[in-house]
N, C-alpha and C positions, 0 to 999 in steps of 0.2 A: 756438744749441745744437748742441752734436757729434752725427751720426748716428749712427745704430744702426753701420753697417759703417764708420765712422771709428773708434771703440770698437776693433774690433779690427784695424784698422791699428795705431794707436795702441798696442795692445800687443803687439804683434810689434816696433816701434821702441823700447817697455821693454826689451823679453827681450834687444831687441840688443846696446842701450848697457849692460845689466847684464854680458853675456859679455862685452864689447871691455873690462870693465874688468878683470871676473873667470870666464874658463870654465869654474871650477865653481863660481860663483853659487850656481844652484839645484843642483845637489847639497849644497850645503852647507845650503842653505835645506830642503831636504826631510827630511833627515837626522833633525832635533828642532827644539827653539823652545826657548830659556831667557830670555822675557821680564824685565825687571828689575820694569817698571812693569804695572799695571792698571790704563786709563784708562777710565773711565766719564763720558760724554758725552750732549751733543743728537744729535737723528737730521740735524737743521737740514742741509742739502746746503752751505751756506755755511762749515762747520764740521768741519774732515778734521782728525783725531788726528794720525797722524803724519806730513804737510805741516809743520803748526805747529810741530811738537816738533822736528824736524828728524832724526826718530828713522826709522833704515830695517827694513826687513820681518825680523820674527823679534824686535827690541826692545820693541814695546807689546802686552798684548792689549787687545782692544778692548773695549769693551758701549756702544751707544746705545742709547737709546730720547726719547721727546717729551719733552724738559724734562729729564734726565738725574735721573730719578728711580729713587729705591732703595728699593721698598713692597717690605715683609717676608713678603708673600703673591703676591710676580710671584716666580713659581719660574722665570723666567728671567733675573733680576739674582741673585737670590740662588745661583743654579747654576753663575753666572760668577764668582762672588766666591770661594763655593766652591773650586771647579776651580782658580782664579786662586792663593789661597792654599796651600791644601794638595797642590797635582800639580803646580802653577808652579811656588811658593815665591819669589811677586813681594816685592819690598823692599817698592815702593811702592804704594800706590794712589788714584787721581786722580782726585775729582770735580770736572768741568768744566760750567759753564754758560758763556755769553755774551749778550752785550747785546744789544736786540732780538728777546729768543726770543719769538715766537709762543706756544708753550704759556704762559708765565708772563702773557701781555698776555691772552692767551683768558683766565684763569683769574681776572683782576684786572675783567674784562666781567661785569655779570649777566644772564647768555645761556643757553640753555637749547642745549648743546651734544651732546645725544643719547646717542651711548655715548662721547665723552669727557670726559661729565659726573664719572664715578668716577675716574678718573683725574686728571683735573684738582682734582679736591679737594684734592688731595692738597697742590698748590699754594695752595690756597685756608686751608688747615688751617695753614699755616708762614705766610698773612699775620695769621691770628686769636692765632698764638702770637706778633706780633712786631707787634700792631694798633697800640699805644701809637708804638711808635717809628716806622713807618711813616704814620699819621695825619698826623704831625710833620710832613710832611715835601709841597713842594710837590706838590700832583696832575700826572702825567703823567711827565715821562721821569726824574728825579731819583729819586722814588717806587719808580718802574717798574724803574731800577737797582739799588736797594738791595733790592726783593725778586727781583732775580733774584740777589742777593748771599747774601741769608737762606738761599737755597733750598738751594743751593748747599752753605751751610753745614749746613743741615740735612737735606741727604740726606748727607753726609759723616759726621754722629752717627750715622745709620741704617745707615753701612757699621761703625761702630767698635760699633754693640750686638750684631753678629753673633757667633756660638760662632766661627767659622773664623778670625775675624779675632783676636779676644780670645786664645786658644789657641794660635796662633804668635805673638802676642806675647809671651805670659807664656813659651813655651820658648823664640824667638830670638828678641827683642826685634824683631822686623818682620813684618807690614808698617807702614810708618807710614802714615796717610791723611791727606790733602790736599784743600784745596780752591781751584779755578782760576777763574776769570772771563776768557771771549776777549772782547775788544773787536773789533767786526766794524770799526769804522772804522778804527784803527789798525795793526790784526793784530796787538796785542800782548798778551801774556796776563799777567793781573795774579793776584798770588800771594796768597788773603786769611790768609796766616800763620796759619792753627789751630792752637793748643796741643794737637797730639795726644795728650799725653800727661794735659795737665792736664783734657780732655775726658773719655779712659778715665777717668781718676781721679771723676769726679763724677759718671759715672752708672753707677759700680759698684755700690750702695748696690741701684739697681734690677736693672737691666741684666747684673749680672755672669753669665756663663755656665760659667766656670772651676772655681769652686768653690774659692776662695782667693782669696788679696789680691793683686791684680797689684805691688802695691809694698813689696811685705814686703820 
């Protein structure tokens, strides 16, 4: 493990290599942010947003938390979504899980987890909505994949029933939202192709915030 006072060797040999390319670097980086993307993640230490992406500082904004979940009463995913959409005006936004998350294996346990018992429902509530198909399916890591798959996908619904998100779409047709899977073993991040659009479309009926038909 790196020390505490290698930490910041280590970025003084950042700051370097960023001026030896560009000396005003960071003037240019302080200046504003015009993200494209809003990527929403695990907290997981195995799991860095823009490493993977290959995306450099001022391209992504970020939001992790355990299991890369988006509950409509954490007024801190929803304040970044917010922000993200309407003062960014990100194109995109990313919900990413990966394989071997710890929140989603706790949550698959029946383990009496303390205060991440509420929290982990959460995961537990998207295996009761998707029990049939998951049952199917051998116990242990096969299982264990496709609901960190679900999850994935169903916090991804939970970003598209937002008012902020619905509302720049119906004026600029963006952001679109996404959902990722990293594979820790491979490092390679798998794309599970949501039909953003045709997901708005079917739970406008509930969900719509707009007050009109997004597809008129």
């Amino acid at each position: 493990m790196v020390t505490y006072e290698q930490i910041f060797r280590n970025n003084l040999d950042w700051v370097e290599r960023h001026k030896e390319k560009d000396k005003d670097f960071f003037e240019k980086l302080a200046s504003d942010q015009q993200p494209g993307y809003l990527y929403i993640g695990c907290s997981d230490s195995r799991v860095t947003a823009e490493e993977m992406m290959g995306a450099s500082p001022g391209e992504v904004f970020v939001h992790r938390n355990i299991a890369n979940l988006v509950n409509s009463i954490d007024l801190n995913v929803m304040s970044v979504i917010n922000y993200a959409v309407r003062h960014l005006n990100v194109k995109h936004i990313i919900v990413c899980g990966h394989y071997n998350c710890g929140g989603v294996k706790a949550a698959m346990e029946p383990k009496d987890l303390g205060i991440l018992n509420p929290w982990l429902r959460n995961i537990r509530d998207v295996y009761r909505m998707h029990k049939d198909e998951l049952d199917a399916l051998p116990e242990g890591k096969e299982r264990y994949d496709r609901l960190v798959e679900l999850n994935v996908q169903e916090q991804a619904i939970n970003v598209i029933k937002t008012a902020a998100v619905q509302l720049s779409y119906s004026e600029n047709k963006f952001p679109v939202v996404h959902g990722w899977v990293f594979d820790i073993h491979s490092g390679m991040l798998k794309d599970l192709q949501l039909d953003f659009e045709k997901i708005l479309k079917d739970i406008q009926g509930i969900y719509n915030l707009t007050g009109k038909d997004l597809f008129m």
